[in-house]
C-alpha positions in Angstrom: 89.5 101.8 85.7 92.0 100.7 87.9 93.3 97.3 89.4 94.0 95.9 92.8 96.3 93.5 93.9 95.0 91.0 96.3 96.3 87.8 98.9 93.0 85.8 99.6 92.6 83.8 102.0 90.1 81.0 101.5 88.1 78.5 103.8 87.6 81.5 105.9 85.0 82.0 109.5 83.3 85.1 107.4 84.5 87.8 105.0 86.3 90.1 105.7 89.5 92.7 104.6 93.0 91.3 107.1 94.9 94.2 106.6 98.0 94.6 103.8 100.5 92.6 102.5 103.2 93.5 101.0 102.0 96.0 98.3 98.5 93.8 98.0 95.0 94.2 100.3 95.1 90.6 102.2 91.1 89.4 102.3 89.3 86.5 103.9 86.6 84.8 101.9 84.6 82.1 103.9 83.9 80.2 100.3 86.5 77.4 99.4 88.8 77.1 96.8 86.3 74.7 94.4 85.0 75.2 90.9 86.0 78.9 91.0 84.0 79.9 94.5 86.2 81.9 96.4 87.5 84.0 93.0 83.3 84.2 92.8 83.3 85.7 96.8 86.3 87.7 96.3 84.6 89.6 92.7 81.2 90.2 94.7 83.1 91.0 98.4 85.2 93.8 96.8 81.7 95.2 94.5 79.8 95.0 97.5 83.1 96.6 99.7 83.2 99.4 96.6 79.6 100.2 96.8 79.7 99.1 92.8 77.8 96.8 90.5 79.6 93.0 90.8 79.6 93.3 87.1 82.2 96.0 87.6 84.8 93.6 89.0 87.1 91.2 87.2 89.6 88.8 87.7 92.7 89.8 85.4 95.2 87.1 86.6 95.3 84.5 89.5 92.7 82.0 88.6 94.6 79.6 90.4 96.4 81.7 92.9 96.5 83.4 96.3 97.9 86.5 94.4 95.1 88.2 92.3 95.0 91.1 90.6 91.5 92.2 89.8 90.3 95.1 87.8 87.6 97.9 89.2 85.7 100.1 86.7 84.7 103.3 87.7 87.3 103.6 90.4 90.9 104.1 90.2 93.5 101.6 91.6 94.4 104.2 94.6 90.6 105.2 95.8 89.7 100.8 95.8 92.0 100.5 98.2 91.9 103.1 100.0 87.9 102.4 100.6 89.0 98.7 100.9 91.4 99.4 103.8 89.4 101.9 105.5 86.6 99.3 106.4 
């Protein structure tokens, strides 16, 4: 399992991956920041990103946050972003 460190960007035109920032993947989510929508995009963008289930995705800290750090089962922390950057 590994984890990724994230900067979301909510209230976005579409989905998509920005880039890096700092030592996180910066991501765009079009859904906005109510009742827990965008941390709901942002778990099912990166499974979908991943090519893995959405179940396979969790949000370890940054409920509230810009800065998230989710974990990603069956793939390690380097290979996630590695995929997520490529894209």
């Amino acid at each position: 399992m590994g984890t990724l460190k994230l900067r979301i960007v909510p209230n976005a035109k579409r989905d998509e991956v920005v880039g890096e920032y700092a030592d996180a993947v910066k991501l765009k989510v079009a859904a906005p920041v109510v009742e827990g929508k965008a941390n709901a995009a942002v778990l099912e963008f990166i499974a979908e990103k991943l090519g893995i289930h959405p179940r396979a995705v969790s949000l370890i800290a940054g409920e509230k946050s810009r800065d998230k750090i989710v974990a990603v089962e069956s793939v390690d922390s380097d290979e996630a972003r590695r995929r997520l950057l490529a894209q």
